[in-house]
N, C-alpha and C positions, 0 to 999 in steps of 0.2 A: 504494500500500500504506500501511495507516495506520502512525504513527508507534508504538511502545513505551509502556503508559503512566508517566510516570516522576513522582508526584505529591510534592511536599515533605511532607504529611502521609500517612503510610500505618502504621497499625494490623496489617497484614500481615507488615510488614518485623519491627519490635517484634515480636510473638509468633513467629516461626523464626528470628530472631536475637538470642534472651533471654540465652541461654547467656553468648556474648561478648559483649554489651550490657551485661549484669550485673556481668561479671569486668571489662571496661573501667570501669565507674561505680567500683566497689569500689578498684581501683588508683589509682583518682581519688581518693575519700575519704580514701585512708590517707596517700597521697602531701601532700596536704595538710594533712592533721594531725599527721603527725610532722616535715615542714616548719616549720610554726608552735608547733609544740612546741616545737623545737630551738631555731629562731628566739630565740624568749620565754627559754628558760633562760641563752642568749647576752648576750640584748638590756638583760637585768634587770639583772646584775650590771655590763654597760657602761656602763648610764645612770647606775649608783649612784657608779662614777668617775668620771663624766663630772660628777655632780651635785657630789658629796666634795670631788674635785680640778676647782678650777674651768680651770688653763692645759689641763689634757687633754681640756677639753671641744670645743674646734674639732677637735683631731686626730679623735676619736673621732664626731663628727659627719662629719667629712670623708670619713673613711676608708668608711664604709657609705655616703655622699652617692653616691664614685666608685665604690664596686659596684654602686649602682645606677643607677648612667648605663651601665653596658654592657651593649649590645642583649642580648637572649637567646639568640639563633642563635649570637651570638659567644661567648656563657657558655660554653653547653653546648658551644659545638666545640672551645675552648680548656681546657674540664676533660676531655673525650673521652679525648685520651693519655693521661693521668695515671692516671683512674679508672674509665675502662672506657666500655662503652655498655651501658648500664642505670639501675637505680632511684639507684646513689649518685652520680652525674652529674649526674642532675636533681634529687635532693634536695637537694647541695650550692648548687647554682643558686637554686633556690626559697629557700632559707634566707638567701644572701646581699641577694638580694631583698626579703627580709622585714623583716629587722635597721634599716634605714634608718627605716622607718615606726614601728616598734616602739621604736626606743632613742627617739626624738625624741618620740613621745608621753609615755613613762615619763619623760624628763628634763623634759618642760613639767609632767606631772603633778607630779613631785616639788619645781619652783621653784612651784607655785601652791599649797602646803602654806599655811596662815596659819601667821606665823610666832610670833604669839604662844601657839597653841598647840604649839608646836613648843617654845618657851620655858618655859612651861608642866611640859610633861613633863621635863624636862631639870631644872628646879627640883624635881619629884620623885624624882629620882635613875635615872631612865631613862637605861641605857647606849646607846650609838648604836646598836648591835644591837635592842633592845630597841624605840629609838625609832624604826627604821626597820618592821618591822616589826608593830605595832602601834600606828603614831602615822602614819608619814608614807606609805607603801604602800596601806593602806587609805584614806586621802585621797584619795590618787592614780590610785583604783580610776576614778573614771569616764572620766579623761582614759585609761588603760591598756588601758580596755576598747576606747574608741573606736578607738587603734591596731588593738588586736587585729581587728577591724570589718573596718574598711580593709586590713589585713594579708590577713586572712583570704578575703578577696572577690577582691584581685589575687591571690593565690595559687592560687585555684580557676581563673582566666584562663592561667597561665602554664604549669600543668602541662602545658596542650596543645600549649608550645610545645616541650616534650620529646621531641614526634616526632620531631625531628632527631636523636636517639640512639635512636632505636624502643622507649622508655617513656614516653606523651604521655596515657596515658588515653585518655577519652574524644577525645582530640586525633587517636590512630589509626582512629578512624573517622572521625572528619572527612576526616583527609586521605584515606584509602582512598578515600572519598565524592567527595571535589572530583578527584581521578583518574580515577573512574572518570562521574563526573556522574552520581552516585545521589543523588537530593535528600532520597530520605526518610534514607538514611543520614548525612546533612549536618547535618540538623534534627532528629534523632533526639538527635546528639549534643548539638548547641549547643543545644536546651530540656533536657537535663539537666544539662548543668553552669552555666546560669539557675538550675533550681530548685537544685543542690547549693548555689550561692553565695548563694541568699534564706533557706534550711533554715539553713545554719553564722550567716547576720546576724541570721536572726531567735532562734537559739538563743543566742545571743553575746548580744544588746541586751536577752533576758530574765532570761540568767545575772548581768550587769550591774544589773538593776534587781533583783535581788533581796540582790546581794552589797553595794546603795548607796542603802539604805529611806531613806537622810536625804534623798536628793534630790526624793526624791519629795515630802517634808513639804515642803522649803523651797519646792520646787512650789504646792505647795497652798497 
C-alpha cells in the first residue's frame, strides 16, 4: 500500500489552514513588537545611567548579561508560577532577552558621541536634557538602530520558544507539526517567521537610513 503523501511544500495545507495560520502569524507580530517596544523604553533610560554614572555601568551590563544567559525553556518555566501561562510569561521573557542587546548598543552608541561636539553644545548653554536628546541620541541613532536589528530578528526566533507555556506563535504549529510529522505544517511555519524576521530588518535598516541622511553623505 502506498505511503501518505506528506510533502514539506504544500499550497493545500496554506489555503484550509489560513484561518489559524493567520491568527498564529498575527500573535507572532504583536508579541514581538510590544516585546521590543518594552525592551527599548527599559533599555534607553539604562544605558543613559549606565553612560551618566560610569561605576553603574558593569552592574547594569551584568545584570541583562545574566538574563541572558538563561536558556529559555528555563525562563518561561521559572516565570510560569508567578505569571500565568500565557502572552505575559512570554512577553516578560522576550523583553528580558532583548534588554542585553539593546542597552549595550545605546551605551557604545552614546560613548562614540564626538566629544567635541558634545562640548560644543554644552558651550551653548544646552542643558543635559537638552543635550541628550538633540545632540547625543541622534548620534547615537545608527549604533541604536543596529541593536534594534539584532534585537528584533532574535526576538522573532524566540517567541517560538513560548510553546512551552502554549503562547509560541507560529512556534505552535511547529510543534503540532514535529508531533504529529506534518512537514508542510513545519515549513509553513519556519518560512514565515524567515520572512516576518527579513520584513521587521528590512523595515528597521530603512527606518534607520532615513532617520541618519548624514551617513549616507559621509558614505559618499
Amino acid at each position: 500500500m502506498d505511503s501518505v503523501p506528506n510533502p514539506w511544500f504544500s499550497w493545500d495545507y496554506v489555503s484550509r489552514n489560513w484561518d489559524e495560520v493567520s491568527e498564529q502569524l498575527l500573535i507572532h507580530t504583536t508579541l514581538t513588537l510590544q516585546a521590543v517596544l518594552i525592551a527599548t523604553a527599559i533599555a534607553l533610560p539604562l544605558a543613559v545611567v549606565a553612560r551618566r554614572v560610569r561605576w553603574l555601568t558593569g552592574p547594569i551590563l551584568g545584570l541583562t548579561g545574566v538574563l541572558y544567559t538563561i536558556p529559555s525553556f528555563a525562563m518561561f518555566a521559572l516565570l510560569a508560577p508567578f505569571t500565568g501561562i500565557g502572552r505575559t510569561t512570554v512577553l516578560i521573557g522576550l523583553v528580558a532577552y532583548a534588554l542585553l542587546v539593546l542597552v549595550r548598543n545605546i551605551v557604545v552608541g552614546l560613548q562614540g558621541v564626538d566629544r567635541d561636539v558634545v562640548d560644543a553644545a554644552r558651550g551653548q548653554g544646552y542643558t543635559p536634557a537638552r543635550m541628550l536628546f538633540q545632540v547625543e541620541l541622534p548620534l547615537a541613532l545608527p549604533s541604536i538602530v543596529a541593536g534594534l536589528r539584532i534585537a528584533t530578528v532574535t526576538t522573532v526566533a524566540l517567541v517560538t520558544v513560548g510553546v512551552v507555556v502554549g503562547y509560541g506563535g507560529l512556534g505552535q504549529l511547529m510543534f503540532r507539526g514535529l508531533q504529529s510529522d506534518y512537514r508542510a505544517q513545519i515549513m509553513t511555519a519556519t518560512l514565515l517567521c524567515l520572512a516576518l524576521a527579513l520584513v521587521f530588518d528590512v523595515l528597521l535598516m530603512l527606518a534607520g537610513r532615513a532617520l541618519t541622511p548624514w551617513t549616507r553623505r559621509r558614505a559618499a
